[in-house]
MDAnalysis code that builds the backbone (N, CA, C; Angstrom):
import MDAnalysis as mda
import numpy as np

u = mda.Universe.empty(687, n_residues=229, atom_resindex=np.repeat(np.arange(229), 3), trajectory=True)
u.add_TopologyAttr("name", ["N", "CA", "C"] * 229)
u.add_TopologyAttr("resid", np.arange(1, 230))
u.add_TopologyAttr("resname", ["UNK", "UNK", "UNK", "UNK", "UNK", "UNK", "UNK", "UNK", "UNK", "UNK", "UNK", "UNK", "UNK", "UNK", "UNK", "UNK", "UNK", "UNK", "UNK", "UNK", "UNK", "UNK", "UNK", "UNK", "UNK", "UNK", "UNK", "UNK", "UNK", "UNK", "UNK", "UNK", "UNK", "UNK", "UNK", "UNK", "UNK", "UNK", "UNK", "UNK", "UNK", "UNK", "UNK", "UNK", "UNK", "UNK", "UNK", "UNK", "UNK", "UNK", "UNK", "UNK", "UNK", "UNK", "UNK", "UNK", "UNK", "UNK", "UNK", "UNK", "UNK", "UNK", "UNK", "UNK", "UNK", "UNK", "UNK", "UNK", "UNK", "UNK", "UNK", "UNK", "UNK", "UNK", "UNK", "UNK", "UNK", "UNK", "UNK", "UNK", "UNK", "UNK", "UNK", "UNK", "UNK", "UNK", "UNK", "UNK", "UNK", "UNK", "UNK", "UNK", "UNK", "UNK", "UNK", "UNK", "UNK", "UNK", "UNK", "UNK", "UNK", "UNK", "UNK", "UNK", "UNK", "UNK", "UNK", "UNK", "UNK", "UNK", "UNK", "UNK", "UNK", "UNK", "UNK", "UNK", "UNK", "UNK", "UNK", "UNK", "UNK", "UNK", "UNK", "UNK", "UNK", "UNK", "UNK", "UNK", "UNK", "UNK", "UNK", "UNK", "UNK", "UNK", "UNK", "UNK", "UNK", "UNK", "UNK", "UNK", "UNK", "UNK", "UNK", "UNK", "UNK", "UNK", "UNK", "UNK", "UNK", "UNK", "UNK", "UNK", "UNK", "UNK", "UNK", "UNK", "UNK", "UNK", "UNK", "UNK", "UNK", "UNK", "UNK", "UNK", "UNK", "UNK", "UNK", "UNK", "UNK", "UNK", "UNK", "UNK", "UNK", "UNK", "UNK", "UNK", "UNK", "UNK", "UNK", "UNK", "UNK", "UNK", "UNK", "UNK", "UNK", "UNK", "UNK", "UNK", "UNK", "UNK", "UNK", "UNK", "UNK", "UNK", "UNK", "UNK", "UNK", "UNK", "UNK", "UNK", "UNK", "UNK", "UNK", "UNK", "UNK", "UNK", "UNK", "UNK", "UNK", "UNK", "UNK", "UNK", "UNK", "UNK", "UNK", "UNK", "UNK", "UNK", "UNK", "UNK", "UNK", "UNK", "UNK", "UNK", "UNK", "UNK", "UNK", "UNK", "UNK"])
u.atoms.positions = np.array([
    [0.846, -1.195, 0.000],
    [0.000, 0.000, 0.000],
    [0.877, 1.238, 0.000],
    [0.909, 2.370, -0.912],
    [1.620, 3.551, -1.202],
    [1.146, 4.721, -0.073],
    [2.186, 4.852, 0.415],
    [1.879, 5.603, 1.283],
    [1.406, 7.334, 0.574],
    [0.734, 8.013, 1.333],
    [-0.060, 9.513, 0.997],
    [0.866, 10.177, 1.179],
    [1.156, 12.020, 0.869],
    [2.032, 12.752, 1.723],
    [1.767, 13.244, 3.142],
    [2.545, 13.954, 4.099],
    [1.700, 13.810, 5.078],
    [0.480, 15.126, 4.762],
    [-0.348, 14.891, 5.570],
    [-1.606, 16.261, 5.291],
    [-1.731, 16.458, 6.563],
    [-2.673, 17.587, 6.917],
    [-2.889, 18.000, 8.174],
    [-3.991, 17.061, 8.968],
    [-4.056, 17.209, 10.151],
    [-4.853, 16.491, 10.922],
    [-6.386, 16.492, 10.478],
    [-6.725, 18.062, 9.657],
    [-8.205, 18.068, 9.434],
    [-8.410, 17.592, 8.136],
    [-7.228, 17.596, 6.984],
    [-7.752, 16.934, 5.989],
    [-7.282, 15.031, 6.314],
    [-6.750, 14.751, 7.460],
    [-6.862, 13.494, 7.466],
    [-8.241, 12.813, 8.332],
    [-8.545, 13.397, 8.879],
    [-10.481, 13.275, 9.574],
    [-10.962, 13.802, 8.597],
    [-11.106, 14.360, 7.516],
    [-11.725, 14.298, 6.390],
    [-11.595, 13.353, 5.884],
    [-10.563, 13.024, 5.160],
    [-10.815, 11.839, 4.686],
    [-11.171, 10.396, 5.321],
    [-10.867, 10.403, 6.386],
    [-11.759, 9.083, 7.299],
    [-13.079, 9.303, 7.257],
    [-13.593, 10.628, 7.020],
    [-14.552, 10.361, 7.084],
    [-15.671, 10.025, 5.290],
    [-14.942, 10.490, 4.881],
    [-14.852, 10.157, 3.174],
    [-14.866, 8.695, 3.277],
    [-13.817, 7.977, 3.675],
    [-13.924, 6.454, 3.298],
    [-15.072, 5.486, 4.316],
    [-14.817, 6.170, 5.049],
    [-16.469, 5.326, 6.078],
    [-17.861, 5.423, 5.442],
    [-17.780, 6.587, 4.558],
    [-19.190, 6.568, 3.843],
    [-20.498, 6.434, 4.638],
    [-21.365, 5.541, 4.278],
    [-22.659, 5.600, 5.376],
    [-22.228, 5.020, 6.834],
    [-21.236, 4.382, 6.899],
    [-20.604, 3.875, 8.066],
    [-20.315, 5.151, 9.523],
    [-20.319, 6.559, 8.831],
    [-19.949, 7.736, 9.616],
    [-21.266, 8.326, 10.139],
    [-21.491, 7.926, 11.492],
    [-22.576, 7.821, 12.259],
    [-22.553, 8.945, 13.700],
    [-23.629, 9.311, 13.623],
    [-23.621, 10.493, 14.810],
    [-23.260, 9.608, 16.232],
    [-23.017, 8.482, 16.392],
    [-23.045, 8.168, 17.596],
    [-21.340, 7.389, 17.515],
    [-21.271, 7.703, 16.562],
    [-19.276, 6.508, 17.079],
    [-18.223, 7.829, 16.733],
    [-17.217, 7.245, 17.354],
    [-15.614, 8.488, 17.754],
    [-15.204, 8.324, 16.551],
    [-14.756, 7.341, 15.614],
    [-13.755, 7.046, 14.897],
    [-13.920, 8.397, 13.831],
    [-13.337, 8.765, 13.749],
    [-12.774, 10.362, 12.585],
    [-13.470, 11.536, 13.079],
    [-13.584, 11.730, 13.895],
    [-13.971, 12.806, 14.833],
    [-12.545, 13.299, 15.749],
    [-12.052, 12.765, 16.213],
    [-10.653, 13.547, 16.967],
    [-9.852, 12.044, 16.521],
    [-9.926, 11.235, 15.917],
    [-8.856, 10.456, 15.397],
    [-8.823, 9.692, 14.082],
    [-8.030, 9.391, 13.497],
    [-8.579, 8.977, 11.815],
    [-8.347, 7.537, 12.183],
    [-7.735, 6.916, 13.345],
    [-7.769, 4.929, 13.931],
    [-8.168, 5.209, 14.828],
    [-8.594, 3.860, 15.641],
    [-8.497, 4.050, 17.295],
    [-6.772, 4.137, 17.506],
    [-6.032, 3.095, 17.281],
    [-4.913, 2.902, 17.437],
    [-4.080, 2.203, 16.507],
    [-2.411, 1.999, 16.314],
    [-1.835, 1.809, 15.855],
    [-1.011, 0.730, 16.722],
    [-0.714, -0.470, 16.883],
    [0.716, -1.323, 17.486],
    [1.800, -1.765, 16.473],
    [2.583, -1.164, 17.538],
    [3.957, -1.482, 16.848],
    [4.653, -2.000, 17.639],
    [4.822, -3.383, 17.541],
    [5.595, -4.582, 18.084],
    [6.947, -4.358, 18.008],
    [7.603, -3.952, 19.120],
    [9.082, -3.941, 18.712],
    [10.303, -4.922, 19.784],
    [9.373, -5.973, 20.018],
    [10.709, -6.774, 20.600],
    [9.031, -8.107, 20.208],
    [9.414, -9.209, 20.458],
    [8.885, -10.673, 20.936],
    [9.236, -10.786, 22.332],
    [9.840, -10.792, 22.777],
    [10.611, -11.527, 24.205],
    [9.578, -10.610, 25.895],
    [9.487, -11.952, 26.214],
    [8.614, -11.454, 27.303],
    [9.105, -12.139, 28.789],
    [9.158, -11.815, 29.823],
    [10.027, -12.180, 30.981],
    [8.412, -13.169, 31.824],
    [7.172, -13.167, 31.268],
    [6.190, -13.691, 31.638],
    [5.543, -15.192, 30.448],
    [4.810, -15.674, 30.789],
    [4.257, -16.977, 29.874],
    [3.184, -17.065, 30.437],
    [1.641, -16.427, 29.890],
    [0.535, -16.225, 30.124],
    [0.214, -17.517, 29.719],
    [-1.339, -17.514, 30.289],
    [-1.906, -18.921, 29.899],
    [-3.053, -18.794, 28.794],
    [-2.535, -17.175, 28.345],
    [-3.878, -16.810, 27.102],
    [-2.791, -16.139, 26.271],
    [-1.766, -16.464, 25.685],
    [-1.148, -15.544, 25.392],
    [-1.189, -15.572, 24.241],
    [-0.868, -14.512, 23.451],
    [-1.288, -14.460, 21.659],
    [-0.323, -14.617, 20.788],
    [0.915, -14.585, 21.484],
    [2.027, -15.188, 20.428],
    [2.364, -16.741, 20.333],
    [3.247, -16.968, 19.589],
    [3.825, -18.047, 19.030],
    [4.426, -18.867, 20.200],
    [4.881, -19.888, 19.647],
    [5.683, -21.144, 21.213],
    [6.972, -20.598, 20.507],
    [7.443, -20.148, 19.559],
    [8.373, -19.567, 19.461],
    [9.098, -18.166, 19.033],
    [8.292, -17.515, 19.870],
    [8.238, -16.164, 19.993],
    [9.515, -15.377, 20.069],
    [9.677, -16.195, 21.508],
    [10.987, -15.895, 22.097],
    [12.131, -15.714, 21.203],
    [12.466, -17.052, 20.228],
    [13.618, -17.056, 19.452],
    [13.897, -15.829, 18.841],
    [12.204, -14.854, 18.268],
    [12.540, -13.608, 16.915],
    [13.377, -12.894, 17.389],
    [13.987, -12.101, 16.556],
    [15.323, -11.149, 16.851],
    [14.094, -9.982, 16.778],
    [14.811, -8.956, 17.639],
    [14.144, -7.564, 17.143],
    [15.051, -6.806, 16.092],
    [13.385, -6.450, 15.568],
    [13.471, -5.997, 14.259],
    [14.893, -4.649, 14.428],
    [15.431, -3.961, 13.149],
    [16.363, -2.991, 14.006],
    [15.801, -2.070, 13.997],
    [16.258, -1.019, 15.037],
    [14.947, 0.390, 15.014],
    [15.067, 1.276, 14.172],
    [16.102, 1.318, 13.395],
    [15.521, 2.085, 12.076],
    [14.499, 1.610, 11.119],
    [14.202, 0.059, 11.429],
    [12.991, -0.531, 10.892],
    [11.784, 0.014, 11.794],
    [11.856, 0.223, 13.291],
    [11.072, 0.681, 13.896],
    [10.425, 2.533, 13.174],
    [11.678, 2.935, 13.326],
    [11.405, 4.466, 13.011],
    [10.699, 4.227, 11.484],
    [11.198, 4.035, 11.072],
    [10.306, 3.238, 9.329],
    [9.072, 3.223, 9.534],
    [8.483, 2.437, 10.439],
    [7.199, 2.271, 10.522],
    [6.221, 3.292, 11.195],
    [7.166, 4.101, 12.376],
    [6.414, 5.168, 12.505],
    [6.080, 5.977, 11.553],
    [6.887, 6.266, 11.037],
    [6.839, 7.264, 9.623],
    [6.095, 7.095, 8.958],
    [5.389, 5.165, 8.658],
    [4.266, 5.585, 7.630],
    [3.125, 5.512, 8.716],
    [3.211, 5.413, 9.902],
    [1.715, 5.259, 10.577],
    [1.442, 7.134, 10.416],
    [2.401, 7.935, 10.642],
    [2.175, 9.410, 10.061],
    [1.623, 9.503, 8.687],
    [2.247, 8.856, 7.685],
    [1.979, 9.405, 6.387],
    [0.755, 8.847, 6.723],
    [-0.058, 7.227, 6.607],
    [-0.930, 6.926, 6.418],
    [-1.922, 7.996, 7.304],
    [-2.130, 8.022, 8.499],
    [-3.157, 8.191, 9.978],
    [-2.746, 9.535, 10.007],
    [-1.592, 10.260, 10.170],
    [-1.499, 11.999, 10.616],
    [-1.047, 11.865, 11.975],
    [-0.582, 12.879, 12.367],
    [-0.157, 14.003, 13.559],
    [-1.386, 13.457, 14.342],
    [-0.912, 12.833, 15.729],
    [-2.149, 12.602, 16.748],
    [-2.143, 11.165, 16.900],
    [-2.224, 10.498, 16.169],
    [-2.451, 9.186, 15.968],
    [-1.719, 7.896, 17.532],
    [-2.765, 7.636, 17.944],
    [-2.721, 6.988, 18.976],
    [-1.090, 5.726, 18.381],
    [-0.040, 5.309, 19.350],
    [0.456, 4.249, 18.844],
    [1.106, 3.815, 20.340],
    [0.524, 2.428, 19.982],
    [0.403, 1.709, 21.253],
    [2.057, 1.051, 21.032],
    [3.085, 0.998, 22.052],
    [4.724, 0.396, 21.753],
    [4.299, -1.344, 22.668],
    [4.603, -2.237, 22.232],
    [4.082, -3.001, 22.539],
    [4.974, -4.168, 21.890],
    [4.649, -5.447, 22.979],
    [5.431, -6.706, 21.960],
    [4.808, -7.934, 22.097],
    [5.346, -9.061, 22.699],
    [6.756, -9.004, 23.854],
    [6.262, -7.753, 24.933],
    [7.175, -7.681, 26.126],
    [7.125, -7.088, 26.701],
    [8.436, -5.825, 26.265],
    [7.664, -4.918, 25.766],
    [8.457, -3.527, 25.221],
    [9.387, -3.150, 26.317],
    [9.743, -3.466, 27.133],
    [10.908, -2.839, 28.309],
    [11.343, -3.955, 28.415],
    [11.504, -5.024, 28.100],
    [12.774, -6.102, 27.511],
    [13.697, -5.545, 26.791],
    [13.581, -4.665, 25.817],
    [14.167, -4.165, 24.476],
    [15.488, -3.628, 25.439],
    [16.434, -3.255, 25.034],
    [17.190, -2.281, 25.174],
    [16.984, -0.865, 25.505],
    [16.857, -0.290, 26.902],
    [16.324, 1.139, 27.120],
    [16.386, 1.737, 26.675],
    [17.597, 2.067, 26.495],
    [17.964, 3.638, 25.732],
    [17.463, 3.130, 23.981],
    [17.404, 2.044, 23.615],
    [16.557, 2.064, 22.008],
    [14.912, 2.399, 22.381],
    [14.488, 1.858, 23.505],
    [13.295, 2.113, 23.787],
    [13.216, 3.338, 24.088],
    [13.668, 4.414, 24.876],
    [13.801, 5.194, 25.099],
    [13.788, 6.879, 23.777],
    [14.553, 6.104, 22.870],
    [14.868, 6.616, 21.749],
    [13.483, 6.219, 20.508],
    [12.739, 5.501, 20.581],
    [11.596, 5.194, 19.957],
    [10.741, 5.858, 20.357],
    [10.311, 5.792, 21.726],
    [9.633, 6.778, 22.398],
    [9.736, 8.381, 21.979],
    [11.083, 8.706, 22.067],
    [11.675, 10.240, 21.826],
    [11.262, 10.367, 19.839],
    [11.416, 9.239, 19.354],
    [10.857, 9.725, 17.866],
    [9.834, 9.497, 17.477],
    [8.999, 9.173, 17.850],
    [7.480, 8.621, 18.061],
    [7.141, 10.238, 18.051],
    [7.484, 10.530, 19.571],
    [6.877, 12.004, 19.759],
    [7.466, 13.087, 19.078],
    [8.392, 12.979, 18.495],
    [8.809, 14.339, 17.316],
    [8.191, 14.076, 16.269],
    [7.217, 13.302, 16.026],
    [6.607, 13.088, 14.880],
    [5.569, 13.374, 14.720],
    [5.089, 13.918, 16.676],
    [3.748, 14.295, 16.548],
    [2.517, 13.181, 16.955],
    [2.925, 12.006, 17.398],
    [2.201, 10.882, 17.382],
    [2.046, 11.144, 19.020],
    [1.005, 9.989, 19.505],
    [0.441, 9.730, 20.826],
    [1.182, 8.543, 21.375],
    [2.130, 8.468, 22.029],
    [2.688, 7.222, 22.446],
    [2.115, 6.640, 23.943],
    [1.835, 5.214, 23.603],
    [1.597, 4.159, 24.794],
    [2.352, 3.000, 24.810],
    [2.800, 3.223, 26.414],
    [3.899, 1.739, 26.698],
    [3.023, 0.355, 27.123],
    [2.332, -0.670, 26.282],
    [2.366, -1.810, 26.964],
    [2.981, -2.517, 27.261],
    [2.886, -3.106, 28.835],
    [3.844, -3.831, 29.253],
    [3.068, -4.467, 30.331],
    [3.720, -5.536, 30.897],
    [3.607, -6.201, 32.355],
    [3.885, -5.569, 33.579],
    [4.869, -4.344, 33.480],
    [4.981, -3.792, 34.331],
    [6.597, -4.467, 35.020],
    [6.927, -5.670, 35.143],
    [7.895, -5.941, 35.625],
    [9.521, -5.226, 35.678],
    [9.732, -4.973, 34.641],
    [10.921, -3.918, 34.235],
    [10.538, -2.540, 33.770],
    [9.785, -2.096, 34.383],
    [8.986, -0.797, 34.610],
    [8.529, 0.170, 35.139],
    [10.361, -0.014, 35.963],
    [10.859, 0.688, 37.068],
    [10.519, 2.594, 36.836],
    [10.320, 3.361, 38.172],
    [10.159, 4.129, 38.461],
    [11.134, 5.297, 37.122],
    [12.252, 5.137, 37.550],
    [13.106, 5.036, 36.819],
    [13.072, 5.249, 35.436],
    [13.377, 4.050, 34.646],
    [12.661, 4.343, 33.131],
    [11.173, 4.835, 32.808],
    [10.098, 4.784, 33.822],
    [9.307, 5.642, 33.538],
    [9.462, 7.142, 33.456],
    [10.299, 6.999, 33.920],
    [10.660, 9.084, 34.565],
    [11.019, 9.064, 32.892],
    [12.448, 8.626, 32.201],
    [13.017, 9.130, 31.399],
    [12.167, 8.663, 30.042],
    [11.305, 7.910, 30.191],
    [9.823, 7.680, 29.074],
    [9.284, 8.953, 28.876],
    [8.608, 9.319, 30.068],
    [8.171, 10.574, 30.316],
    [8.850, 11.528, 29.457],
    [10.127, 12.279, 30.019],
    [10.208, 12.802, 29.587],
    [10.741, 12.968, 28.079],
    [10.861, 11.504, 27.439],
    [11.146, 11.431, 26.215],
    [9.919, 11.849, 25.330],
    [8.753, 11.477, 26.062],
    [7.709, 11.972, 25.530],
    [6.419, 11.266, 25.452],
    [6.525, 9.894, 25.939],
    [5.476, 9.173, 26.616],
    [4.465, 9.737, 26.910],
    [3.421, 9.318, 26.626],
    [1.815, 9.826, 26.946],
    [0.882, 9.121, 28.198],
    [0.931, 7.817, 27.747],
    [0.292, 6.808, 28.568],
    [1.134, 5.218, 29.149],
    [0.945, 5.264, 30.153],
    [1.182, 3.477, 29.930],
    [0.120, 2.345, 30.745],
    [0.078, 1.856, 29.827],
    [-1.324, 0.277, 29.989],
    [-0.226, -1.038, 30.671],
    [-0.163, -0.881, 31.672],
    [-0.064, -2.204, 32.752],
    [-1.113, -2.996, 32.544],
    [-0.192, -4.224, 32.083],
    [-1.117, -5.735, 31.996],
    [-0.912, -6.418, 33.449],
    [-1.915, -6.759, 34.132],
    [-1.966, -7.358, 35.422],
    [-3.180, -8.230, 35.274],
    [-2.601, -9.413, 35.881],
    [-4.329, -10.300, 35.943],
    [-4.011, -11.787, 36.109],
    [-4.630, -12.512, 36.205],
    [-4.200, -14.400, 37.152],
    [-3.779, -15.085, 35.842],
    [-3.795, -14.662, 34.352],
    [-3.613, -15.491, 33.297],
    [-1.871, -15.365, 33.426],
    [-1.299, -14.586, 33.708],
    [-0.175, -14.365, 34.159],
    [0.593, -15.142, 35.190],
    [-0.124, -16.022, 36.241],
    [0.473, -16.814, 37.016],
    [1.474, -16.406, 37.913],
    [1.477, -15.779, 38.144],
    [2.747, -14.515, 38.812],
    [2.688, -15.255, 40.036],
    [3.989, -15.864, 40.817],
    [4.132, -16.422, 42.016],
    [3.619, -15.847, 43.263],
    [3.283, -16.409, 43.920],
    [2.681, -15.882, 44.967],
    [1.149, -15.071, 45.305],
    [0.706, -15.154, 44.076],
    [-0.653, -14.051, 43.442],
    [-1.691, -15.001, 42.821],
    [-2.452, -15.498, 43.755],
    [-3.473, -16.633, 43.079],
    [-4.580, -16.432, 42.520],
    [-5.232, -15.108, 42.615],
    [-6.385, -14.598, 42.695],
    [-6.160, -12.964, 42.369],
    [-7.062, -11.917, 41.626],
    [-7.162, -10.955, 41.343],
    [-7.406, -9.769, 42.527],
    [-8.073, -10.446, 43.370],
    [-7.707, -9.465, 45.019],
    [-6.097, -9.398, 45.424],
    [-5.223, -10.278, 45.558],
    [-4.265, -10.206, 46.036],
    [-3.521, -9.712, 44.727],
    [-3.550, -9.721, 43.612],
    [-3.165, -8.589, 42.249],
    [-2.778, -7.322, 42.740],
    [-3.843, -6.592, 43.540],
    [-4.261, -5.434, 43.572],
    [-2.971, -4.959, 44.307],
    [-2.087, -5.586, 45.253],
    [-1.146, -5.292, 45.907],
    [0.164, -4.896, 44.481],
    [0.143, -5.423, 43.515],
    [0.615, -5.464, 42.603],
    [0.432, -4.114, 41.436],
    [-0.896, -4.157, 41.726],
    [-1.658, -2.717, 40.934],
    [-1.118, -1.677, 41.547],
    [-1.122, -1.775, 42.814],
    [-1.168, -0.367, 43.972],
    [0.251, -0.130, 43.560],
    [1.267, -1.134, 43.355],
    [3.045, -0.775, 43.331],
    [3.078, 0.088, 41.697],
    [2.271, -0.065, 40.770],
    [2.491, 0.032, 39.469],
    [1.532, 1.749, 39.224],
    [1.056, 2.015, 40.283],
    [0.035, 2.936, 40.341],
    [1.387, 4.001, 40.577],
    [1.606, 3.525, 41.893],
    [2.809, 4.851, 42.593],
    [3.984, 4.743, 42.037],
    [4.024, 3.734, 41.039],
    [5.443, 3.957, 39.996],
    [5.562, 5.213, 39.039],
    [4.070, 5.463, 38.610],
    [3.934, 6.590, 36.965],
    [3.242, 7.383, 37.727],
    [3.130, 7.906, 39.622],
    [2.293, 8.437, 39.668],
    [2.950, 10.084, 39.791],
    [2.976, 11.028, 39.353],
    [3.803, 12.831, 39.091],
    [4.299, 12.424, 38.078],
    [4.238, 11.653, 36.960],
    [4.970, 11.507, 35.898],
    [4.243, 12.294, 34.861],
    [3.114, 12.649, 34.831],
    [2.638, 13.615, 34.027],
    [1.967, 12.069, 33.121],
    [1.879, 11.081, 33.365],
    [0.968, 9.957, 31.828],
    [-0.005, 9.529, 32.810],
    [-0.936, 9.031, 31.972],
    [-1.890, 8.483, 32.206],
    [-1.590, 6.868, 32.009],
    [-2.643, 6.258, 33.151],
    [-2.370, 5.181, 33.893],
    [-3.600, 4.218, 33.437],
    [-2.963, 3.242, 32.771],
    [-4.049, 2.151, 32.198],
    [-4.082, 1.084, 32.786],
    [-5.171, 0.037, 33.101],
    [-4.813, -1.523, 33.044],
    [-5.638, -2.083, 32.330],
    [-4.968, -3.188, 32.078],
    [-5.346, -3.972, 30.720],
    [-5.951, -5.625, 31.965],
    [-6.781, -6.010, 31.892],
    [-7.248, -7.131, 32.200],
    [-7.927, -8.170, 31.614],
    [-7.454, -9.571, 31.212],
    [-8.062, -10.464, 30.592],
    [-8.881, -11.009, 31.254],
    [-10.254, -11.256, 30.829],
    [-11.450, -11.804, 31.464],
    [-11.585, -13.126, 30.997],
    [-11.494, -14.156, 31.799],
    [-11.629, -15.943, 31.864],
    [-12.629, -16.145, 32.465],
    [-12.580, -17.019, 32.377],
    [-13.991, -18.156, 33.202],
    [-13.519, -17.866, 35.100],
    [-12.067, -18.425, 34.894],
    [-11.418, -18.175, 36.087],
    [-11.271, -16.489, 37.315],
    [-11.836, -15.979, 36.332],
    [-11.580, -14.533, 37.439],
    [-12.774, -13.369, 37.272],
    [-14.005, -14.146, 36.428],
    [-15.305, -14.000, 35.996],
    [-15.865, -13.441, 37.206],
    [-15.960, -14.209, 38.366],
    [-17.006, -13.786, 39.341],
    [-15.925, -12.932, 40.454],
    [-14.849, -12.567, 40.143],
    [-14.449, -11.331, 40.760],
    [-14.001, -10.132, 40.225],
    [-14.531, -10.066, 38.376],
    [-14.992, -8.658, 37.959],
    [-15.837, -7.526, 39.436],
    [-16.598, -7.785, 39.849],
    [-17.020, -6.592, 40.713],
    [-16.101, -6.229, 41.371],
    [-15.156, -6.771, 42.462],
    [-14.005, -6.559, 43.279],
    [-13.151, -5.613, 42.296],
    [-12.767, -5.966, 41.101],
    [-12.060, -5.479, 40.416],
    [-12.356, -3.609, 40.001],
    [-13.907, -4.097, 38.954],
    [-14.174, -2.689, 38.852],
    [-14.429, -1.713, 40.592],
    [-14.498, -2.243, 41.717],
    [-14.813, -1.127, 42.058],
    [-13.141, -0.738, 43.035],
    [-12.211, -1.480, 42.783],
    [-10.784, -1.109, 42.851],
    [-10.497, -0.162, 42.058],
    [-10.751, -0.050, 40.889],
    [-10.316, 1.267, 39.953],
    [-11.135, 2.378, 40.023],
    [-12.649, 2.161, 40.766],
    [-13.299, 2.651, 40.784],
    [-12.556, 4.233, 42.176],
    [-12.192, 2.930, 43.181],
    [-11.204, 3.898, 44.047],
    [-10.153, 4.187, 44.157],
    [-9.578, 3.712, 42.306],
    [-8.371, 4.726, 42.212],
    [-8.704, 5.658, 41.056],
    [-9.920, 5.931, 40.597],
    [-10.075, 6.934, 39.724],
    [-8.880, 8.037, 39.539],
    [-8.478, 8.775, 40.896],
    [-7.645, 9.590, 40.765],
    [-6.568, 9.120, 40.162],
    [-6.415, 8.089, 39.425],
    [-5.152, 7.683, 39.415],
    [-5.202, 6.692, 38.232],
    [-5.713, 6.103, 37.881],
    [-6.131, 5.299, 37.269],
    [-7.216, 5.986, 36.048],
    [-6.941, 5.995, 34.483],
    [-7.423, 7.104, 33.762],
    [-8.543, 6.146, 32.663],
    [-8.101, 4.808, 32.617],
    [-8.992, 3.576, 32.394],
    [-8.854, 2.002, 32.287],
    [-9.129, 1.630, 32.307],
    [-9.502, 0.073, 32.563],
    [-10.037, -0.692, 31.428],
    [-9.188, -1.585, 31.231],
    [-9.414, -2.375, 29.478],
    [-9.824, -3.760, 30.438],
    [-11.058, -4.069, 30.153],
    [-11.552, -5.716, 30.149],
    [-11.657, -6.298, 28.986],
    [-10.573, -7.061, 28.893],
    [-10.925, -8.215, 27.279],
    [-11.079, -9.528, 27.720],
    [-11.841, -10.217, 26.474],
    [-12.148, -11.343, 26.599],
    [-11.265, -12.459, 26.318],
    [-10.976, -13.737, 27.175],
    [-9.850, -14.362, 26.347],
    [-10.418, -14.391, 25.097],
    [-9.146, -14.922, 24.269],
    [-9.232, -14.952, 22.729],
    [-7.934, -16.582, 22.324],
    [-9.008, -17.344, 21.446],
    [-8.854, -18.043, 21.362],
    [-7.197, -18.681, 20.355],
    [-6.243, -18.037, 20.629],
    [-5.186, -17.690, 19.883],
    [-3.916, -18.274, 20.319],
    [-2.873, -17.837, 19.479],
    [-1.713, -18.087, 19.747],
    [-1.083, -19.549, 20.980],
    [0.057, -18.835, 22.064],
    [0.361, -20.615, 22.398],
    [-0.207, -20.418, 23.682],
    [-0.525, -19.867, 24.162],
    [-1.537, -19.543, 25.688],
    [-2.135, -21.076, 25.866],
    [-1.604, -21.658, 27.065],
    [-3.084, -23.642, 27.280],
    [-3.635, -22.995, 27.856],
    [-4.573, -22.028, 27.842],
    [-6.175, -21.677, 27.805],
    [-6.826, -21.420, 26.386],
    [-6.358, -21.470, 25.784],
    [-6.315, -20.963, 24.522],
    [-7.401, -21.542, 23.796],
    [-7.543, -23.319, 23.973],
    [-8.810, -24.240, 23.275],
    [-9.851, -24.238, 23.907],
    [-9.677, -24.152, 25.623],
    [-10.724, -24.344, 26.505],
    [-12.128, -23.166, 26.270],
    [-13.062, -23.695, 26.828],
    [-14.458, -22.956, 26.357],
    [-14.002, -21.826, 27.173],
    [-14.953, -20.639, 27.374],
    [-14.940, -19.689, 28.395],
    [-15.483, -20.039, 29.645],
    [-16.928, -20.549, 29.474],
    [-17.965, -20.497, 30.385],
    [-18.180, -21.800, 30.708],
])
C-alpha cells in the first residue's frame, strides 16, 4: 500500500470520514478527533512472563528484534498513512525487555513526529526510573497488563493482584501519563470482575482507564482451546 504525503490532521479526519461513507454515524468516535483508534507497533517478541492466554507463538521468544531504524520506518508511515495525533500503542513481547535507551529513543521519535505514544507492558521492568526518562522522552500513557492469566508467584487470585496494581500505580504516579490496566477476562476470574471494577473505581484519581478483554482463542496460551464459560 503507497503511502499519501503527510496532510494536516483536518484533511486526514476528512478523509476518514470520506472512506467510512454511510458507516460515519452520529453516535461513534472514529474520525472525529482520530482517523484509527490505534496503531501497534511490536518492537521486541521476548517477554520475561508466559501467560496462559497468550497471543504469540511457542516460538516467539527465538525472533530477533526488528532494528529500530525498521522501527522508526514504521512510525513514519503510521504518520503518512493516519497523521499528527495518531494513537500508537509500543508493545510486543514485553516492550521494556528491548534495550532502554533504544526504547527510550523510539519513544523520543514517536513524539517528534507528533504521534500519541503508549507503553504496553507487564509492568515488571517498569521501574520508576525508566518511567521518569519515558516521560520525559515523551510518553503519553502506559497500559499495565496485570491479571491471574499471568500466574505470577505468589498471586493466586485478582484481590491479592491489587497489591501489585497499587506498586504500578505509585510507579507513573507525578509523571505527568496516564495510567491504564489492561485485564483479561476468563472463566477463572469472571465472578471477581465486581471486586475489580470497584478497585479502579477507588483509584479513579489515578487510574485514567480500565481495558476488560475477553480471552481470545489464539496463539500458544493452554487456555487458549478451553471454552470460556
Amino acid at each position: 500500500m503507497a503511502c499519501s504525503p503527510v496532510k494536516t490532521r483536518e484533511q486526514q479526519l476528512a478523509h476518514t470520514k470520506q472512506r467510512m461513507g454511510e458507516h460515519f454515524t452520529p453516535n461513534q468516535l472514529l474520525g472525529r478527533t482520530h482517523t484509527i483508534g490505534c496503531v501497534a507497533v511490536e518492537i521486541t517478541q521476548k517477554c520475561n512472563l508466559d501467560c496462559t492466554l497468550c497471543y504469540l507463538s511457542e516460538h516467539s521468544q527465538a525472533v530477533r528484534d526488528i532494528p529500530i531504524q525498521e522501527v522508526f520506518q514504521r512510525l513514519d508511515n503510521i504518520l503518512l498513512h493516519y497523521g499528527p495525533g495518531t494513537s500508537v500503542q509500543i508493545t510486543g513481547g514485553d516492550p521494556t525487555l528491548r534495550k532502554h535507551s533504544e526504547l527510550i529513543d523510539i519513544v523520543a521519535y514517536a513524539n517528534k513526529l507528533g504521534l500519541h505514544t503508549a507503553l504496553f507492558t507487564n509492568g515488571i521492568e517498569a521501574s520508576r526510573a525508566l518511567l521518569r526518562k519515558l516521560a520525559k522522552a515523551g510518553l503519553n500513557d502506559v497500559a499495565f497488563h496485570v491479571d491471574t492469566t499471568q500466574e505470577r508467584k505468589g498471586y493466586d487470585d485478582e484481590r491479592s493482584l491489587n497489591a501489585i496494581r497499587e506498586e504500578y500505580i505509585a510507579r507513573a504516579k507525578g509523571l505527568g501519563l496516564m495510567v491504564i490496566f489492561n485485564t483479561t477476562v476468563h472463566n477463572g476470574n469472571f465472578g471477581e470482575l465486581p471486586m475489580l471494577v470497584d478497585f479502579f473505581v477507588r483509584h479513579a484519581d489515578s487510574v485514567s482507564f480500565a481495558s476488560l478483554q475477553l480471552q481470545a482463542e489464539t496463539g500458544r496460551g493452554e487456555w487458549g482451546l478451553e471454552t470460556m464459560w
